[in-house]
Legacy VTK file of the C-alpha trace (Angstrom):
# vtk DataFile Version 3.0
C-alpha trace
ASCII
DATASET POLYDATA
POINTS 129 float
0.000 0.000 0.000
2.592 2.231 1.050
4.201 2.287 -2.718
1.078 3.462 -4.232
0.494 6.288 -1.538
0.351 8.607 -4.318
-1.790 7.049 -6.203
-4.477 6.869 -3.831
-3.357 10.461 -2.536
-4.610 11.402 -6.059
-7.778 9.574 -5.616
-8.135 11.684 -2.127
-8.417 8.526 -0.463
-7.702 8.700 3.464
-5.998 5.817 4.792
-6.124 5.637 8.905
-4.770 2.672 10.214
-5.655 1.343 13.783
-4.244 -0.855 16.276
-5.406 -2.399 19.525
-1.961 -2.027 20.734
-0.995 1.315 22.635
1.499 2.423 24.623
4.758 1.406 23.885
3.934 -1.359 21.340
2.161 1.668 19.000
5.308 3.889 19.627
7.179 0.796 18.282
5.016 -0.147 15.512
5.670 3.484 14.393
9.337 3.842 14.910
9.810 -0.052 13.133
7.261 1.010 9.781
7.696 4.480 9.542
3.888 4.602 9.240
3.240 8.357 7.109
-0.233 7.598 8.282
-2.260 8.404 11.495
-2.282 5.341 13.881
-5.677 5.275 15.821
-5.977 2.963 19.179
-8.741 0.650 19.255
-7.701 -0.986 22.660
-11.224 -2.430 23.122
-11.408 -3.583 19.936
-14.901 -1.766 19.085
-14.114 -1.331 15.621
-13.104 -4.411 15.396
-15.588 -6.181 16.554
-18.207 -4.014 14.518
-16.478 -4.982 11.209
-16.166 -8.521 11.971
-12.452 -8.909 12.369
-12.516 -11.553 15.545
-10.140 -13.967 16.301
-8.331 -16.103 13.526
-7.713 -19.409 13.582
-4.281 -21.735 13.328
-4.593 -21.950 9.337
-5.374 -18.231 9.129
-1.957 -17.000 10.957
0.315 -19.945 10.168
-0.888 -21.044 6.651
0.595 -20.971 3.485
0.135 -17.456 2.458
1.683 -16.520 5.979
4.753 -18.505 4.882
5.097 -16.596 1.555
5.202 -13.504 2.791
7.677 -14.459 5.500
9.651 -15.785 2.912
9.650 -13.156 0.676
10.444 -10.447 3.624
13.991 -12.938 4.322
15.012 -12.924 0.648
14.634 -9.091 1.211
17.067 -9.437 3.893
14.195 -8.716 7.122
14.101 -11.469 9.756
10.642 -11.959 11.011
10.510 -11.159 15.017
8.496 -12.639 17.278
4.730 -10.258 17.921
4.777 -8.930 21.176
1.351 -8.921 20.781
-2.104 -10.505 19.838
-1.099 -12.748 16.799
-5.198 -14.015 16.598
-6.564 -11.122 16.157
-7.431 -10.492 12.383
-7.204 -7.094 10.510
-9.002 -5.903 7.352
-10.087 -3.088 5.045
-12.574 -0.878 5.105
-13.194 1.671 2.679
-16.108 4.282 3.477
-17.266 7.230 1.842
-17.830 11.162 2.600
-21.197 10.114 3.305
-20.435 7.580 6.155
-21.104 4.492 3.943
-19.103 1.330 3.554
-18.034 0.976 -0.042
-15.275 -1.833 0.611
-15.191 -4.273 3.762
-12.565 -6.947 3.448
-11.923 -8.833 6.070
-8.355 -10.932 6.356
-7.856 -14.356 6.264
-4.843 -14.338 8.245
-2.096 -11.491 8.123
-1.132 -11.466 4.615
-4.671 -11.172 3.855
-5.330 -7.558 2.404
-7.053 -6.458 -0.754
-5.035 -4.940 -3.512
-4.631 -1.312 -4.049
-6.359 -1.805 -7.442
-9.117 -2.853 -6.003
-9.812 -0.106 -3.272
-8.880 2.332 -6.651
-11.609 0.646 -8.746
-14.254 0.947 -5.686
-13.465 4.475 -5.425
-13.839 5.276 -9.175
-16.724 3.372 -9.169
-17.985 5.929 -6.902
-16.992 9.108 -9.022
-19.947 7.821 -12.065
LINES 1 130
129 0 1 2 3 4 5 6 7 8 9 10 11 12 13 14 15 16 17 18 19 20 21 22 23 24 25 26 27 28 29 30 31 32 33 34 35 36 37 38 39 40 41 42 43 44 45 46 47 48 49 50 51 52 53 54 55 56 57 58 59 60 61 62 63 64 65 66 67 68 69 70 71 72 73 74 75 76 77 78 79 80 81 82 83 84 85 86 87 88 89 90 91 92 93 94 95 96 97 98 99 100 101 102 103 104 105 106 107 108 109 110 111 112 113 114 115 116 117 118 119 120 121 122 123 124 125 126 127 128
């Protein structure tokens, strides 16, 4: 997402991300990504919760696609670390408009689970006919 920032910049698409971690884990999440985007807490997981995104399964956090994308981060020469924090808890999408409504909800599978940027782009050109 973060190498087409400009490209949804030019859309004026938002993009907040949110975490139930705060404290110290959300000052490291920023300092380790470099996030350019606001971080919101969730810590009670409200959001999350209202959008579906509970608790993944085994498959969902170790399966294949999980593996790829640890792979692919070593051959880039970035060892995965062990999560300090809640490694069950799934993440998603959600793209909503000026009017408040929910144009995209995508829910992951497990945490290489995210929709392309294409695909948030078409939703939101969609909207502009």
């Amino acid at each position: 997402m973060r190498e087409r920032s400009s490209d949804l910049l030019s859309s004026n698409i938002k993009v907040v991300v949110i975490s139930f971690e705060a404290g110290f884990l959300a000052r490291q999440y920023l300092a380790e990504t470099g996030l350019e985007w606001p971080l919101l807490v969730d810590e009670k997981r409200q959001l999350y919760r209202a959008y579906g995104m509970l608790d993944a399964g085994f498959l969902d956090i170790w399966g294949p696609a999980t593996w790829l994308v640890y792979f692919r981060e070593i051959l880039r020469g970035r060892l995965p670390r062990k999560s300090s924090g809640d490694i069950r808890q799934r993440g998603g999408d959600v793209l909503i408009d000026p009017e408040g409504i929910v144009r995209l909800h995508h829910v992951g599978s497990g945490p290489a689970d995210r929709p392309e940027v294409d695909a948030i782009l078409r939703a939101v050109s969609s909207l502009a006919r």
